[in-house]
N, C-alpha and C positions, 0 to 999 in steps of 0.2 A: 190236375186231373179233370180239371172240367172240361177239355179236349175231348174224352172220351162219351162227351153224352153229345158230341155229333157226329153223325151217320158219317160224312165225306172224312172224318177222320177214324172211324174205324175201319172203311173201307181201306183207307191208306195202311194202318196198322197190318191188318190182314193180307194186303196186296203184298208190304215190305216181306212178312214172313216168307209166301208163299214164292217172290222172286229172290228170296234170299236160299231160299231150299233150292231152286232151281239153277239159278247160278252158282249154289257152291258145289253141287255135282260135278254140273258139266264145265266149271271152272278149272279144276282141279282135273279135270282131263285133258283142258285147252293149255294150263301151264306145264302141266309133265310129260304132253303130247309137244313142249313148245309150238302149240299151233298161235300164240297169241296175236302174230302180223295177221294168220290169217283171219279170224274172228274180228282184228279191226277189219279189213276188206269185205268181210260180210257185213258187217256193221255199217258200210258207208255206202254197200249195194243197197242194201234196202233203199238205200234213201228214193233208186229208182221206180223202187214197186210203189213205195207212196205216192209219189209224182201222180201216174200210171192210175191210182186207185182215186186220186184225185179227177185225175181228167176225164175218167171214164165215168165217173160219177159212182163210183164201189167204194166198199171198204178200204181204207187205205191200209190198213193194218192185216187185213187178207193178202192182199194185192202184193205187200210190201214180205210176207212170209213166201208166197210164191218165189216171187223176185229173189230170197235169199236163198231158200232150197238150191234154187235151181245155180243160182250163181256156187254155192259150196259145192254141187256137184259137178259143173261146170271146170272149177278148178280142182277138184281129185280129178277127175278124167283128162283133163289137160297136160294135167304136170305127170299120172302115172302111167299113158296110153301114149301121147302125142309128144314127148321129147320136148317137152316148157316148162323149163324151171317152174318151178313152184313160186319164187317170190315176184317172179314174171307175169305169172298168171293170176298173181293176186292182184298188182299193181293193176294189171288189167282191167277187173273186176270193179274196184275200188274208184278209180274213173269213170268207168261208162258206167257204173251205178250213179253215181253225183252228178253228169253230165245230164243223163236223162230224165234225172229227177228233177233236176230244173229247167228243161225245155219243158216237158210237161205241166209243170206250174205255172211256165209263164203262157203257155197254150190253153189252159183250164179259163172254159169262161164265166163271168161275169166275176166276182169279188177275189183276189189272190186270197188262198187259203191260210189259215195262223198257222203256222209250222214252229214255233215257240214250242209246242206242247213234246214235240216228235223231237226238235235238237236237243234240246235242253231238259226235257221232261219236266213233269209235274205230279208227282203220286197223288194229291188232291182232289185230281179231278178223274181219278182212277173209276170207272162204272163198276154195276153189278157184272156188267158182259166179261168184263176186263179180268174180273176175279177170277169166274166160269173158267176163262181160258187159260190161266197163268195156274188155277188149280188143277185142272186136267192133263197140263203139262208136268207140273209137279209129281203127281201123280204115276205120271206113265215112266218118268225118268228113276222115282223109286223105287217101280217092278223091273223095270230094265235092271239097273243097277244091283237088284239083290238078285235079280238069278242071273246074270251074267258077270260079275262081278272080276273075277278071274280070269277070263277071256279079256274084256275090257282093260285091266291093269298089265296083263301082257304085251298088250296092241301099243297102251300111251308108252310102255317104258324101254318094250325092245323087241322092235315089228319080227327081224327077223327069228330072233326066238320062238315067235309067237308061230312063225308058220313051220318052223319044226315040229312044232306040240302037235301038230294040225288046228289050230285053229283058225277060223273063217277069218284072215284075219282084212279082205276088203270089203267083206258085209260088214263088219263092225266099223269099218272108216266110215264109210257109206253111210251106217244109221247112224255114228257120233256126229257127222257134219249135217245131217237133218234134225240131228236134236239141240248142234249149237245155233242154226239158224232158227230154228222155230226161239229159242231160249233167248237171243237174241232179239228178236222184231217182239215177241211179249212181253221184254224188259225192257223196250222205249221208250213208254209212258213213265219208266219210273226215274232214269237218268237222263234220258235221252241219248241221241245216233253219238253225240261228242264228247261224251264222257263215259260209257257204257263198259268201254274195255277197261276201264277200271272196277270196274263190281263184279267183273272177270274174272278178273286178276289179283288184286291187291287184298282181301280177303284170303284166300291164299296162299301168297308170299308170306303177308303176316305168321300165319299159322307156320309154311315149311322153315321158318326162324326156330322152329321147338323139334320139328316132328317131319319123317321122310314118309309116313306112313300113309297109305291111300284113303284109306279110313278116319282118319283122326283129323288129315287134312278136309274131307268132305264136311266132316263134324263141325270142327273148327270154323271153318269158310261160313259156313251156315250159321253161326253163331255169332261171328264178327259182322257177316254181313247183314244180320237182322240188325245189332245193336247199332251198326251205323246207318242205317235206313230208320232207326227210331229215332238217333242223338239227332241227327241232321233234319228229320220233317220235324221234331221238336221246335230245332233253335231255328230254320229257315221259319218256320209259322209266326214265331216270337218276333225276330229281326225283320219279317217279311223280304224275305232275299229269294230267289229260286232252290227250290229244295232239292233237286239233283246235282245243282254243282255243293251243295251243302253235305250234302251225305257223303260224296266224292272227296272234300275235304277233310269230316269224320275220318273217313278208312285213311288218308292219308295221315292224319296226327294218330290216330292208332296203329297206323305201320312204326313209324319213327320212334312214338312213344315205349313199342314194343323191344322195338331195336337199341332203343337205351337202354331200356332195364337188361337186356341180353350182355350189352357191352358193360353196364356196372356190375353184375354178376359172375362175370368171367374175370376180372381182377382178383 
């Protein structure tokens, strides 16, 4: 418990929460949407806006949410307007994001940037800024989520029902792929760009092992994905290991572990 009487580890406590509410919303959309290829794609575009936020001497973590925006809508306009496969136009994405993220880098002058914090994450060194914006987002995906709730659960589970009902149903594509890129480039810092689509996803999965439910699985997701964002900064702090592929290994012996007890159960 002595953890708790410093600052950079409450901030990380706080951060887990707040990216653990945020990913398990729009995670839980991203797997029943099956979008998870594409959220990797967006997840490795970014990697261009950092580049880009570096060389110009900005934010990189601005720069790099641009860059994702624009690339998620980049590929619904492609694949729904322009006759391009969809995993065409991710694969696309996904390239020329990592391409230009590293001409950039190596174009950035004077000292090559640490990108350690952005691959791989570090919840540690999470700022006050960092919080601000991972809370703000938490935030907006709650009000979303409860007054559009039904529309939303239409869209992930079966579009064209959804446009019978009348529901909007490409404005909703439209803001779920601006809320997984924003959800994405804000949950950097905490796994990083190469392990991210697991805090997607595997939270999640876990939970649809019990429940089909849209709800329960948000709950759920949020609840696994806190506890493994706390077991994992815990034991990486202890072991001193990086704490994103740590947390990533959490949710993975909590998938497995889950999936046993399910298989002893069912005998």
């Amino acid at each position: 418990m002595d953890l708790l009487q410093y600052g950079f580890f409450q901030h990380a406590l706080l951060g887990s929460l707040l990216t653990a509410i945020a990913c398990g919303i729009v995670g839980t959309y991203i797997v029943s949407r099956r979008l998870v290829f594409i959220s990797g794609g967006i997840t490795h575009a970014s990697f261009g806006g950092l580049g880009l936020g570096f060389y110009l001497g900005m934010n990189p973590i601005l720069m790099a949410m641009l860059f994702s925006v624009l690339s998620a809508f980049g590929v619904e306009w492609a694949s729904k307007t322009q006759n391009v496969r969809e995993d065409s136009a991710i694969a696309g994405i996904w390239s020329l994001g990592m391409a230009l993220g590293v001409i950039f880098i190596f174009l950035t002058p004077g000292y090559a940037p640490n990108l350690s914090a952005y691959l791989f994450g570090n919840i540690l060194t999470v700022s006050t800024g960092d919080i601000i914006w991972i809370a703000a987002l938490a935030l907006l995906l709650v009000i979303l989520f409860s007054l559009f709730l039904r529309e939303i659960v239409y869209v992930a589970f079966d579009r064209d029902f959804a446009l019978t009902q009348g529901v909007p149903v490409k404005c909703i594509e439209y803001v779920m792929m601006c809320c997984i890129a924003m959800t994405i480039v804000l949950s950097i810092r905490l796994v990083g760009i190469m392990l991210l689509m697991s805090l997607l996803t595997l939270p999640q999965i876990t939970v649809n092992l019990f429940t089909s439910d849209f709800k329960k699985i948000i709950f759920g997701s949020i609840a696994i994905g806190f506890l493994g964002c706390v077991f994992g900064l815990v034991l990486s702090y202890l072991l001193n290991v990086p704490s994103g592929a740590f947390i990533i290994l959490v949710l993975v012996l909590f998938f497995l572990i889950v999936k046993a007890i399910k298989a002893v159960l069912k005998r």
